[in-house]
PQR file with spaces between the fields and no chain letter, atoms N, CA, C, O and H, PARSE charges and radii, in Angstrom:
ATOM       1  N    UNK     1     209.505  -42.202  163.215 -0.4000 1.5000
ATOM       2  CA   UNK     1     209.365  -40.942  163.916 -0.0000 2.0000
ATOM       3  C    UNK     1     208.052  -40.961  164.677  0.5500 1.7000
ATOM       4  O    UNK     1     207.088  -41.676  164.405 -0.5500 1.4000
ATOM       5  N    UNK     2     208.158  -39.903  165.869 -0.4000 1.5000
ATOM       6  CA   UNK     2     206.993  -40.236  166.437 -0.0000 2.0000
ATOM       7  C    UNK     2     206.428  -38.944  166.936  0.5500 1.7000
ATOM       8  O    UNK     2     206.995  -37.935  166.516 -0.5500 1.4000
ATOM       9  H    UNK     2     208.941  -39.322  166.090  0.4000 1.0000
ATOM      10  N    UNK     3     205.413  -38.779  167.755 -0.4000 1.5000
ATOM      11  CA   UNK     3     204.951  -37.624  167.476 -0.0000 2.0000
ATOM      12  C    UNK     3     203.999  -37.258  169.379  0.5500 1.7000
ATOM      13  O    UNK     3     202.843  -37.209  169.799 -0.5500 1.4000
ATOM      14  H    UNK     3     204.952  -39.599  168.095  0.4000 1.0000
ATOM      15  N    UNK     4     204.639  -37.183  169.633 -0.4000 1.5000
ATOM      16  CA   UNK     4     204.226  -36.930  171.423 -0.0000 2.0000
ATOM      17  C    UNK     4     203.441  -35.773  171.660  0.5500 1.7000
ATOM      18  O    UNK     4     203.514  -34.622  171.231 -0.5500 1.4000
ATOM      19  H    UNK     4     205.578  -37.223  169.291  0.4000 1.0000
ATOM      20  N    UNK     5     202.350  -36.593  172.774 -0.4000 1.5000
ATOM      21  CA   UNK     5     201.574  -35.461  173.256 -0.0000 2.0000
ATOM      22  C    UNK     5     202.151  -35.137  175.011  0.5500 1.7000
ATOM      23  O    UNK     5     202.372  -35.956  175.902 -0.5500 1.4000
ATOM      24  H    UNK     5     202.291  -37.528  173.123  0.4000 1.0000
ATOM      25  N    UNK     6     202.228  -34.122  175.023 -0.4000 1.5000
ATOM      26  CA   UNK     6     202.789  -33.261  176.126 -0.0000 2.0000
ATOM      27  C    UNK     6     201.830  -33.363  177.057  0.5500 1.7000
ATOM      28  O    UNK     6     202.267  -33.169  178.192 -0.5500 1.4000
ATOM      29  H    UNK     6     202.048  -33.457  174.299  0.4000 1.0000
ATOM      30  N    UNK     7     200.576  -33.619  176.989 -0.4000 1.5000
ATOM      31  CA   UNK     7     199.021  -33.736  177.832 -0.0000 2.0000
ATOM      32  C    UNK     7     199.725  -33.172  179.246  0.5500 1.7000
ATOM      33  O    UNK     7     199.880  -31.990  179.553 -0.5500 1.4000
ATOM      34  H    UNK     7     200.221  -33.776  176.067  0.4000 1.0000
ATOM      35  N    UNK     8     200.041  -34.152  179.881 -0.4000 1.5000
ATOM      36  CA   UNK     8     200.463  -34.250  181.189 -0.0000 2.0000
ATOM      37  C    UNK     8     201.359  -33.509  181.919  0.5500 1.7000
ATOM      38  O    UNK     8     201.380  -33.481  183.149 -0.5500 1.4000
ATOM      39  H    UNK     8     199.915  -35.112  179.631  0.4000 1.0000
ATOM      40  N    UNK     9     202.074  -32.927  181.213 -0.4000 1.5000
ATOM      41  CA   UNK     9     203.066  -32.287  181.976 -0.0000 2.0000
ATOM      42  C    UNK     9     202.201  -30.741  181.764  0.5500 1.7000
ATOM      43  O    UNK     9     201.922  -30.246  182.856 -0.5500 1.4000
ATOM      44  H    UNK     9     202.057  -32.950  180.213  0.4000 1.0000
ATOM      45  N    UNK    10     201.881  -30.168  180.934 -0.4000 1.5000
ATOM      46  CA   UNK    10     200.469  -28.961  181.010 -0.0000 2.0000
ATOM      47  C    UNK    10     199.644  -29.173  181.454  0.5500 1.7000
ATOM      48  O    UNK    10     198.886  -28.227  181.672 -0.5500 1.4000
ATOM      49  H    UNK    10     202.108  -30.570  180.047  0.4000 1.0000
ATOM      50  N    UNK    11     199.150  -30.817  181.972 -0.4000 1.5000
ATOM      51  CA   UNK    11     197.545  -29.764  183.023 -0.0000 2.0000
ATOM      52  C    UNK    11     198.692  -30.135  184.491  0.5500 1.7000
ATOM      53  O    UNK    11     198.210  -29.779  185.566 -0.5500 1.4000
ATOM      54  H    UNK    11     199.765  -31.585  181.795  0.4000 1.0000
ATOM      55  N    UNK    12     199.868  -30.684  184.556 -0.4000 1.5000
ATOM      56  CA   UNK    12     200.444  -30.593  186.030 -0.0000 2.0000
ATOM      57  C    UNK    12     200.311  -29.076  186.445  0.5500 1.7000
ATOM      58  O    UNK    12     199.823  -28.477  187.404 -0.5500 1.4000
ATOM      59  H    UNK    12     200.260  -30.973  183.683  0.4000 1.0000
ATOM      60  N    UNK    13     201.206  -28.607  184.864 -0.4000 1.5000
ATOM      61  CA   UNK    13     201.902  -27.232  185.183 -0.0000 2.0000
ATOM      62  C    UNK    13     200.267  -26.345  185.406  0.5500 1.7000
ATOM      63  O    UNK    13     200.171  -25.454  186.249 -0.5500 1.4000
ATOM      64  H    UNK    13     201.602  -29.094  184.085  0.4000 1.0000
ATOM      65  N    UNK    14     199.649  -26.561  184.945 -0.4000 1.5000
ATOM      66  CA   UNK    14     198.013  -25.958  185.209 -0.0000 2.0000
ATOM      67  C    UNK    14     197.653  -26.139  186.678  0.5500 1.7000
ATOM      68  O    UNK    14     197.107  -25.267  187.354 -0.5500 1.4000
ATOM      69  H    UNK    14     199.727  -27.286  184.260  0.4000 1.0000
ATOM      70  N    UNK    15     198.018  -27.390  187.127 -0.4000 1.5000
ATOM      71  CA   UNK    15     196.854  -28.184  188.154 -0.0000 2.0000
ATOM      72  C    UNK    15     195.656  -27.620  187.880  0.5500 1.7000
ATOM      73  O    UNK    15     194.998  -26.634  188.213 -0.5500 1.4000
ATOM      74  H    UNK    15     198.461  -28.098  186.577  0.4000 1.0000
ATOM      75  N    UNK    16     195.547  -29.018  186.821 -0.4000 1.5000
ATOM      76  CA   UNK    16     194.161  -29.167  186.209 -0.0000 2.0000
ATOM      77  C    UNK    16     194.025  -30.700  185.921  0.5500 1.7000
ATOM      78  O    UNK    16     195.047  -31.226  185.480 -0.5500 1.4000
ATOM      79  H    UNK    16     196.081  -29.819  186.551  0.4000 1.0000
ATOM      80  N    UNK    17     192.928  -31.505  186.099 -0.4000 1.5000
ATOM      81  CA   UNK    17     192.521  -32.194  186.102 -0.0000 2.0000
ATOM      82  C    UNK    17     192.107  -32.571  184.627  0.5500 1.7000
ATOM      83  O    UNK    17     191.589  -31.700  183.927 -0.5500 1.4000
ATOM      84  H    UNK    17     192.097  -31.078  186.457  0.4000 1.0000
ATOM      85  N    UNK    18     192.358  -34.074  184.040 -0.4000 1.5000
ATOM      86  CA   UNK    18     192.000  -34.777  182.763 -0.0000 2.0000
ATOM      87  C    UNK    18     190.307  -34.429  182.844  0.5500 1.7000
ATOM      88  O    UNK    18     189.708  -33.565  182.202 -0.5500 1.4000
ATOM      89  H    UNK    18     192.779  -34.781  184.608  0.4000 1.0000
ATOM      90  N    UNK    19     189.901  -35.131  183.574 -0.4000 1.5000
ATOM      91  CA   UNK    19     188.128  -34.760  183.819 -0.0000 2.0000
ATOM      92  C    UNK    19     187.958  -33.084  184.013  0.5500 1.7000
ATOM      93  O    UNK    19     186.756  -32.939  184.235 -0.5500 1.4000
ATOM      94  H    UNK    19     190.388  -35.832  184.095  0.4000 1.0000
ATOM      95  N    UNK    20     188.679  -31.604  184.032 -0.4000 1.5000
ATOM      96  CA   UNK    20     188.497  -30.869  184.227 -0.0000 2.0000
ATOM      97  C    UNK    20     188.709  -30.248  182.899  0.5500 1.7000
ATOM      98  O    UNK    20     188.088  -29.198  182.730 -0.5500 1.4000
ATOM      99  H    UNK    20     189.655  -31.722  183.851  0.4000 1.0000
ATOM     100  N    UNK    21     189.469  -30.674  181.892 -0.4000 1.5000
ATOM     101  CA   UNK    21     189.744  -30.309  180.886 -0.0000 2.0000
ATOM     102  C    UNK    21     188.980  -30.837  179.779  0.5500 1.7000
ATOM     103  O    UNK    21     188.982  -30.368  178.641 -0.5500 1.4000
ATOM     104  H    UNK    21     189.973  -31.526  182.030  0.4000 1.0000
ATOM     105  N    UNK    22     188.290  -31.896  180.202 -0.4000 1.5000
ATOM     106  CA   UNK    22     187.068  -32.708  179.438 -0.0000 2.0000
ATOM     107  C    UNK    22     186.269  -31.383  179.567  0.5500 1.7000
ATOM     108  O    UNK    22     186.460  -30.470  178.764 -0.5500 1.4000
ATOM     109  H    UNK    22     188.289  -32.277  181.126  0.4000 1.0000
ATOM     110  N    UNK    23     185.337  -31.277  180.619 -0.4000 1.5000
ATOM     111  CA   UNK    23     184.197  -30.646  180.991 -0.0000 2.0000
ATOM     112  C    UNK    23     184.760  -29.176  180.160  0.5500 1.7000
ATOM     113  O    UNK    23     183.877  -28.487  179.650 -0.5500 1.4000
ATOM     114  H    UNK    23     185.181  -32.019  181.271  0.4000 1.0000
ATOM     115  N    UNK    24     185.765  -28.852  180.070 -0.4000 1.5000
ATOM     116  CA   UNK    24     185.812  -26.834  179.586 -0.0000 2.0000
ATOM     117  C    UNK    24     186.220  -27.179  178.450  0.5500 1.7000
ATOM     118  O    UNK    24     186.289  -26.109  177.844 -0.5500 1.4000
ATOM     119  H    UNK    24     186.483  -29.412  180.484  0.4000 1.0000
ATOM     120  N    UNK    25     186.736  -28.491  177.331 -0.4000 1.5000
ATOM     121  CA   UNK    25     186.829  -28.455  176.338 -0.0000 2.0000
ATOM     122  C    UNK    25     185.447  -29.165  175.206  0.5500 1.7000
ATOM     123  O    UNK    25     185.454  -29.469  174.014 -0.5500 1.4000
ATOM     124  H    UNK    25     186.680  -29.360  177.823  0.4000 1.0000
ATOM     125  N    UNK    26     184.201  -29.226  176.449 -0.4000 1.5000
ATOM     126  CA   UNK    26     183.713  -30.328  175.936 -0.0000 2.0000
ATOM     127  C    UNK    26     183.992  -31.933  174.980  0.5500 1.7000
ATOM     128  O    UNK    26     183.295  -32.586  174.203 -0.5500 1.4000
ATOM     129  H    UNK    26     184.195  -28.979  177.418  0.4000 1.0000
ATOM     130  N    UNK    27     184.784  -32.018  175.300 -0.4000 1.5000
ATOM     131  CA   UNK    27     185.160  -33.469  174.926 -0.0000 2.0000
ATOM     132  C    UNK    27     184.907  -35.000  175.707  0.5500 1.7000
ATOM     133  O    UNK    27     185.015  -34.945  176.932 -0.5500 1.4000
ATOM     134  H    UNK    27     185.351  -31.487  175.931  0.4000 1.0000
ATOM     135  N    UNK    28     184.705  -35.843  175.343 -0.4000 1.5000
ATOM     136  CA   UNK    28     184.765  -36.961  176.466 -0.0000 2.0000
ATOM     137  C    UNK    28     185.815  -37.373  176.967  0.5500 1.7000
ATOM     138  O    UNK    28     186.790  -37.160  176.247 -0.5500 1.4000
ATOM     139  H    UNK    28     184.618  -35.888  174.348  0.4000 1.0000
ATOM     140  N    UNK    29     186.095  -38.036  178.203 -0.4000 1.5000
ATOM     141  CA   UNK    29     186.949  -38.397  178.795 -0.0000 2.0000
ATOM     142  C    UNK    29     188.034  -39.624  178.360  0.5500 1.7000
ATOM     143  O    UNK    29     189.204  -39.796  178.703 -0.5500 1.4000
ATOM     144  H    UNK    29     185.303  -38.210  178.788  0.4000 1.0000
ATOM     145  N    UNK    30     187.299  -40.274  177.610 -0.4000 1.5000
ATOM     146  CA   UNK    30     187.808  -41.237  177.296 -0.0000 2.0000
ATOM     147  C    UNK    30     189.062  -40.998  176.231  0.5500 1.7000
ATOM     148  O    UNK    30     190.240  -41.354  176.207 -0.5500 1.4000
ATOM     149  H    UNK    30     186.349  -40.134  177.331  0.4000 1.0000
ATOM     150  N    UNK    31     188.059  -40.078  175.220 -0.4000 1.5000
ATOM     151  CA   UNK    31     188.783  -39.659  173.936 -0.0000 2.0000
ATOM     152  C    UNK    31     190.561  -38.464  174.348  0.5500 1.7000
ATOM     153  O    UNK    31     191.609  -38.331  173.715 -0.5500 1.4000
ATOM     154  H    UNK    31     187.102  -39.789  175.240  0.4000 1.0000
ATOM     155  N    UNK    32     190.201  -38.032  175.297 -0.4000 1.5000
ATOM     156  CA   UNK    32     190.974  -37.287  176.075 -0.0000 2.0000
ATOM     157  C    UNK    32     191.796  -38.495  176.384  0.5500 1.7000
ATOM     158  O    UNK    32     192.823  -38.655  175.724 -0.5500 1.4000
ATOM     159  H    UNK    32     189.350  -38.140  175.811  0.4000 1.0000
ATOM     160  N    UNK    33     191.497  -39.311  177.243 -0.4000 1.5000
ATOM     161  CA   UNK    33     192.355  -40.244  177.593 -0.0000 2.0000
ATOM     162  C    UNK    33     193.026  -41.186  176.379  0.5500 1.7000
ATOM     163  O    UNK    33     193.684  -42.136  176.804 -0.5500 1.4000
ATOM     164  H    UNK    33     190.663  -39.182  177.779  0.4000 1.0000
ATOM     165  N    UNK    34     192.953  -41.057  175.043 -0.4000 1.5000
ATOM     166  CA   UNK    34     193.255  -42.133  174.117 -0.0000 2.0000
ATOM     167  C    UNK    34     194.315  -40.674  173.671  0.5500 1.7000
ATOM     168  O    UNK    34     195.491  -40.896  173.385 -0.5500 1.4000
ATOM     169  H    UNK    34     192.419  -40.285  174.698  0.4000 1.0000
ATOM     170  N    UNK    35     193.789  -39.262  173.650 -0.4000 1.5000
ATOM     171  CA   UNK    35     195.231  -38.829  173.459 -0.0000 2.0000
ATOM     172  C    UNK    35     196.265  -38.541  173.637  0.5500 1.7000
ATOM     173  O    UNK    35     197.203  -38.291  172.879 -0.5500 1.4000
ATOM     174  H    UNK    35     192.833  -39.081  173.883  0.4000 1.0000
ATOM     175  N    UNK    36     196.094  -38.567  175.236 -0.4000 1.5000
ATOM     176  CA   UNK    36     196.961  -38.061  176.474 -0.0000 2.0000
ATOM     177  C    UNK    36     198.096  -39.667  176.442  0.5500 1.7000
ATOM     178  O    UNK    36     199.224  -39.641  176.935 -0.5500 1.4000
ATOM     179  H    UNK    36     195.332  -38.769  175.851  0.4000 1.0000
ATOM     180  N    UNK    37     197.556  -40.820  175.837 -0.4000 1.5000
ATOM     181  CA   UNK    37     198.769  -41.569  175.899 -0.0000 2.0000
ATOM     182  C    UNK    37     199.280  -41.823  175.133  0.5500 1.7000
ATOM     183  O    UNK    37     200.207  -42.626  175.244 -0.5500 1.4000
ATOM     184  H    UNK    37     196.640  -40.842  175.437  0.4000 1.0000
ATOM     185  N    UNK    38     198.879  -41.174  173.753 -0.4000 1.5000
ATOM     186  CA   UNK    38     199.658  -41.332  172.709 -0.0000 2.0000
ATOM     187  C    UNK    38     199.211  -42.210  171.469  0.5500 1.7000
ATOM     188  O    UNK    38     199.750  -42.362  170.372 -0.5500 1.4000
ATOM     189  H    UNK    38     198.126  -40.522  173.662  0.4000 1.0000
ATOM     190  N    UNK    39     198.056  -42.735  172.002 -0.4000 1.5000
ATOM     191  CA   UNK    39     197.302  -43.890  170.872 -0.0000 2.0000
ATOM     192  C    UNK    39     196.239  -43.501  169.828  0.5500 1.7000
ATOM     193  O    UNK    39     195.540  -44.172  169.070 -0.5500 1.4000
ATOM     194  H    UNK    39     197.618  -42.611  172.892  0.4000 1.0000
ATOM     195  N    UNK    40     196.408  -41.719  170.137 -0.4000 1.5000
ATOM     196  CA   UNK    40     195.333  -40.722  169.263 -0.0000 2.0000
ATOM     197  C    UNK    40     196.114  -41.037  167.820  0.5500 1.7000
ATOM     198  O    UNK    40     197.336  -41.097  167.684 -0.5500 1.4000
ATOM     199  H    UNK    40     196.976  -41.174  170.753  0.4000 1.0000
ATOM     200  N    UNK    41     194.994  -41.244  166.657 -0.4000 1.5000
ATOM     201  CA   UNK    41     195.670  -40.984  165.776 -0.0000 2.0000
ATOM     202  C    UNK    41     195.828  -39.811  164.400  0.5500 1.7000
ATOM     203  O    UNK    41     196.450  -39.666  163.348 -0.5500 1.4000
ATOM     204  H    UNK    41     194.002  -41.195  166.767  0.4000 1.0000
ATOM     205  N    UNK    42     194.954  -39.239  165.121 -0.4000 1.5000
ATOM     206  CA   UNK    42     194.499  -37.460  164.455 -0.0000 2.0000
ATOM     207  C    UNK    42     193.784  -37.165  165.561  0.5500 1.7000
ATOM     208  O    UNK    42     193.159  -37.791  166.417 -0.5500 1.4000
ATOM     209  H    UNK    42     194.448  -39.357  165.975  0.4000 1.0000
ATOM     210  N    UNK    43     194.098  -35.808  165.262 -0.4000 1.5000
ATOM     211  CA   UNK    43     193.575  -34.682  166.063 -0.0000 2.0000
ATOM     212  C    UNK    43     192.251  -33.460  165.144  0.5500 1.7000
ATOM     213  O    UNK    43     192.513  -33.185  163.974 -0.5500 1.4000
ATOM     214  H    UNK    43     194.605  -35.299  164.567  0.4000 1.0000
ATOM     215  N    UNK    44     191.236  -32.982  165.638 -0.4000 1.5000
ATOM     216  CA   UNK    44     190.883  -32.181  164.743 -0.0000 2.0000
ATOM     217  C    UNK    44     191.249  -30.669  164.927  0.5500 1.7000
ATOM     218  O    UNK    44     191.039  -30.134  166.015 -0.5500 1.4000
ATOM     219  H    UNK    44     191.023  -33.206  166.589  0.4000 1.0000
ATOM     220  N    UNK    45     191.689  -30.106  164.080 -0.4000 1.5000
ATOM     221  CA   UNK    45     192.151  -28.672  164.696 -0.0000 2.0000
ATOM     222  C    UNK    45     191.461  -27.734  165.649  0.5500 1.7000
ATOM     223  O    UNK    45     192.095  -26.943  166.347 -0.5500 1.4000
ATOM     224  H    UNK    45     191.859  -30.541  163.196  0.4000 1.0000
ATOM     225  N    UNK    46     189.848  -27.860  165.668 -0.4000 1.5000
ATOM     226  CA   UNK    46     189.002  -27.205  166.501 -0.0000 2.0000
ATOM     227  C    UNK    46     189.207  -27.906  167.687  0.5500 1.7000
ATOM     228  O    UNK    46     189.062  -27.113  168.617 -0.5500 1.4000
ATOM     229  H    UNK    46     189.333  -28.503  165.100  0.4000 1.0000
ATOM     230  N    UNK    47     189.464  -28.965  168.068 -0.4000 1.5000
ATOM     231  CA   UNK    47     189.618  -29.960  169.195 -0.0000 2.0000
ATOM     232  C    UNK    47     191.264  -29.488  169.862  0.5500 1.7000
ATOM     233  O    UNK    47     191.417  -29.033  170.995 -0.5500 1.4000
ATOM     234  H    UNK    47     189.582  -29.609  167.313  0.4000 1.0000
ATOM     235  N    UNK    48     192.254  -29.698  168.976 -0.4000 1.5000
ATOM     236  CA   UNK    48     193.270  -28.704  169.273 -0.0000 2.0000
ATOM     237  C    UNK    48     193.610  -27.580  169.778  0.5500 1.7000
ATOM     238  O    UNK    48     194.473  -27.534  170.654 -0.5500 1.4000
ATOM     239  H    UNK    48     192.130  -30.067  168.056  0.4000 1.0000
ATOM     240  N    UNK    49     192.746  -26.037  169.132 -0.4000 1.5000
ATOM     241  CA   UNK    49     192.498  -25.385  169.507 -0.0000 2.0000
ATOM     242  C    UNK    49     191.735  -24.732  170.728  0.5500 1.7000
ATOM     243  O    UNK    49     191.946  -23.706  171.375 -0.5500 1.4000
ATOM     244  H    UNK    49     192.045  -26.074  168.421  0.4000 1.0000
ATOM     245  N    UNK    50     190.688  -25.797  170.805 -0.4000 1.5000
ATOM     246  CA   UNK    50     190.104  -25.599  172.153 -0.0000 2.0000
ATOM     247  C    UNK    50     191.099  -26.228  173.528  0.5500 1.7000
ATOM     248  O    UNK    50     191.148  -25.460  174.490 -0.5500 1.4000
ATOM     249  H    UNK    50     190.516  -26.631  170.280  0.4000 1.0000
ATOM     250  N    UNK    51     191.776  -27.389  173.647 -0.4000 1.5000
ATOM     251  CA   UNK    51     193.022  -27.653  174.045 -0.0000 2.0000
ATOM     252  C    UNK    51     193.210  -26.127  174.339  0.5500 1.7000
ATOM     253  O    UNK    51     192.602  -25.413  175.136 -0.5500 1.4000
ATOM     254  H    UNK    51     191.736  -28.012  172.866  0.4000 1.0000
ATOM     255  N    UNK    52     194.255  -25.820  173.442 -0.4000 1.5000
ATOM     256  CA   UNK    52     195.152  -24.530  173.511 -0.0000 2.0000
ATOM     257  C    UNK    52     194.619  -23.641  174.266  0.5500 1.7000
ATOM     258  O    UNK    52     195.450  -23.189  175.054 -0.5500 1.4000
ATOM     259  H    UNK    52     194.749  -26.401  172.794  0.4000 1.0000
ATOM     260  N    UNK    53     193.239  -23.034  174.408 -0.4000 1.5000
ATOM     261  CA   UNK    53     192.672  -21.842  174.476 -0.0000 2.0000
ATOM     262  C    UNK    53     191.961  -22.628  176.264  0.5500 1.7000
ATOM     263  O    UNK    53     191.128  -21.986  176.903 -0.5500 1.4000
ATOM     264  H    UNK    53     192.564  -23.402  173.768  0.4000 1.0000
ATOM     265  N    UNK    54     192.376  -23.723  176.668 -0.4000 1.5000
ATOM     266  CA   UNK    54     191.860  -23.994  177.994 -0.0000 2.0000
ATOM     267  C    UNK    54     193.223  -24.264  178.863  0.5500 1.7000
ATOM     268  O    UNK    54     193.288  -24.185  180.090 -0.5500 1.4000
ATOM     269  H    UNK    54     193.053  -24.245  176.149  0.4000 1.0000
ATOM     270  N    UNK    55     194.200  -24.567  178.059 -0.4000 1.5000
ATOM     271  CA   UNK    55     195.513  -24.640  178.604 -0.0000 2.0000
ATOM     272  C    UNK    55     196.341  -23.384  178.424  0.5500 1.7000
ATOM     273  O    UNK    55     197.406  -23.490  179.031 -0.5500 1.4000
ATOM     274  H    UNK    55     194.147  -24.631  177.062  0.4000 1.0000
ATOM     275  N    UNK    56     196.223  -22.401  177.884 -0.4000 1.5000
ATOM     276  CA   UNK    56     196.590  -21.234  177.551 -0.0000 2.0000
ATOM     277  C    UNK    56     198.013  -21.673  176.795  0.5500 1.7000
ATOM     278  O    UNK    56     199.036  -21.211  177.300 -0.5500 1.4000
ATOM     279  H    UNK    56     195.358  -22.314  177.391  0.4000 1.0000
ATOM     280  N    UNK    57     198.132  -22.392  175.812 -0.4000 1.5000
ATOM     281  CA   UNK    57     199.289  -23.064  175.773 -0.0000 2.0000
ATOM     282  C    UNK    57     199.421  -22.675  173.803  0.5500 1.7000
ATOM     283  O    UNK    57     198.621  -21.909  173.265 -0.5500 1.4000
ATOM     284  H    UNK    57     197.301  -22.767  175.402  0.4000 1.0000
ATOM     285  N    UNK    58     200.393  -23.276  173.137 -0.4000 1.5000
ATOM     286  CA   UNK    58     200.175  -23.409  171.877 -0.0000 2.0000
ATOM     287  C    UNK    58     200.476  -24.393  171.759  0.5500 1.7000
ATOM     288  O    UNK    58     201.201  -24.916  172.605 -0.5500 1.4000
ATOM     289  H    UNK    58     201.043  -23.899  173.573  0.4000 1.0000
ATOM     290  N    UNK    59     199.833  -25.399  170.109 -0.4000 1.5000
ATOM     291  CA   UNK    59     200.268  -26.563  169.395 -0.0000 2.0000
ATOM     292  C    UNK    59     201.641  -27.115  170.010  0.5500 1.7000
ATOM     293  O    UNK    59     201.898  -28.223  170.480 -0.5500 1.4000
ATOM     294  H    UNK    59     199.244  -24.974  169.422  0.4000 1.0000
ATOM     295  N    UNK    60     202.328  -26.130  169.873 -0.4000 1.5000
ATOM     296  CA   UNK    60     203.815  -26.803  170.380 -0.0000 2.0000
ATOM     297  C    UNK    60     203.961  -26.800  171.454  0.5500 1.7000
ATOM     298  O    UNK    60     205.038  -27.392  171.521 -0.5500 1.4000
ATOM     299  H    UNK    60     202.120  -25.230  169.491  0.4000 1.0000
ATOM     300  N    UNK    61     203.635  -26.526  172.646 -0.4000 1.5000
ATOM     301  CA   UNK    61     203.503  -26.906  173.478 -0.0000 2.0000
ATOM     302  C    UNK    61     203.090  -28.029  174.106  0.5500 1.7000
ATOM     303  O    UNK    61     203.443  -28.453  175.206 -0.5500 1.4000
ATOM     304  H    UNK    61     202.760  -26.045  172.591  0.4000 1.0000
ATOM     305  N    UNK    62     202.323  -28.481  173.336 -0.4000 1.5000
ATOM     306  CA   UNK    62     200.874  -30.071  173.204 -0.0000 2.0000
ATOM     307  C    UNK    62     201.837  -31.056  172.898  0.5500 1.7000
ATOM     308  O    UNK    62     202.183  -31.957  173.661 -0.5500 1.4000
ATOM     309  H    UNK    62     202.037  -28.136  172.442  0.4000 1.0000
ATOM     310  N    UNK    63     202.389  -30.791  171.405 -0.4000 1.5000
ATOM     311  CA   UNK    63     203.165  -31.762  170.677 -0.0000 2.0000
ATOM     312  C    UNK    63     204.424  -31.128  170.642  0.5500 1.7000
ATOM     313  O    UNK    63     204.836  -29.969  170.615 -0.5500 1.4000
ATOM     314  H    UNK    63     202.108  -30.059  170.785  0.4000 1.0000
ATOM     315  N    UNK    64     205.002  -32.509  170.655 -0.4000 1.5000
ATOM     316  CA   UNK    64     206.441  -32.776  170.075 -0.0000 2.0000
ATOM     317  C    UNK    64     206.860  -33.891  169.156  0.5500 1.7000
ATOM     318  O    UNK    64     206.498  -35.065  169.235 -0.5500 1.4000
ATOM     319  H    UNK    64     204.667  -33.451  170.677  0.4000 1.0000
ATOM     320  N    UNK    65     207.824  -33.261  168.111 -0.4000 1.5000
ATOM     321  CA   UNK    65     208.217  -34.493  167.032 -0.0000 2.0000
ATOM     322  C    UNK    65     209.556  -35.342  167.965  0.5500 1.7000
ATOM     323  O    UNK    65     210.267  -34.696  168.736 -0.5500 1.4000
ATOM     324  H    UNK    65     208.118  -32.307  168.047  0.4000 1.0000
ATOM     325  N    UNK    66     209.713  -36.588  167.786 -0.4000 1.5000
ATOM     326  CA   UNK    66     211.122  -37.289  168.393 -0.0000 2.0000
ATOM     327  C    UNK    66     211.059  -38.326  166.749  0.5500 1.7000
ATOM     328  O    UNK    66     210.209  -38.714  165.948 -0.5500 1.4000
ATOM     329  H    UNK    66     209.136  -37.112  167.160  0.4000 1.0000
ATOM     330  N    UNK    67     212.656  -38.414  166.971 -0.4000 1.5000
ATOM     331  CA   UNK    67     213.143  -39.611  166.292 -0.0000 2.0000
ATOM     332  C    UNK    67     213.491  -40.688  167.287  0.5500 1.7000
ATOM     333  O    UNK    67     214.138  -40.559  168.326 -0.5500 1.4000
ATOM     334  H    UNK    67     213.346  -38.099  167.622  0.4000 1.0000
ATOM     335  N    UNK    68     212.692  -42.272  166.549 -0.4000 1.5000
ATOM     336  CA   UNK    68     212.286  -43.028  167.007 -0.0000 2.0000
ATOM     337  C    UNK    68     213.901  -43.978  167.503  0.5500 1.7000
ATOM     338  O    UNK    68     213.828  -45.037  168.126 -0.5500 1.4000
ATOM     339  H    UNK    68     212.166  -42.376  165.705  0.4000 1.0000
């Protein structure tokens, strides 16, 4: 089972920028970029949350479960 991050299709639907969502979530870019493709392997919930609260979005929105 696997466990998908939605990254991309919410900052489209935003038009918002990976580097724009760094800077208002304070996070680095890189680390942003290791989750946006799927190679994150935890998340911290405050890191999540701030996500959410810059994407106006919820958890489920972010993620999705698939069978592999």
């Amino acid at each position: 089972m696997a466990i998908l991050v939605k990254l991309d299709d919410l900052l489209h639907a935003r038009r918002m920028t990976l580097s724009q969502l760094a800077e208002q979530v304070d996070i680095t870019l890189a680390n942003l970029s290791i989750l946006k493709t799927g190679k994150a392997k935890a998340i911290r919930f405050s890191t999540l949350e701030a996500i959410c609260q810059a994407l106006d979005c919820q958890p489920g929105d972010l993620l999705a479960h698939e069978k592999e």
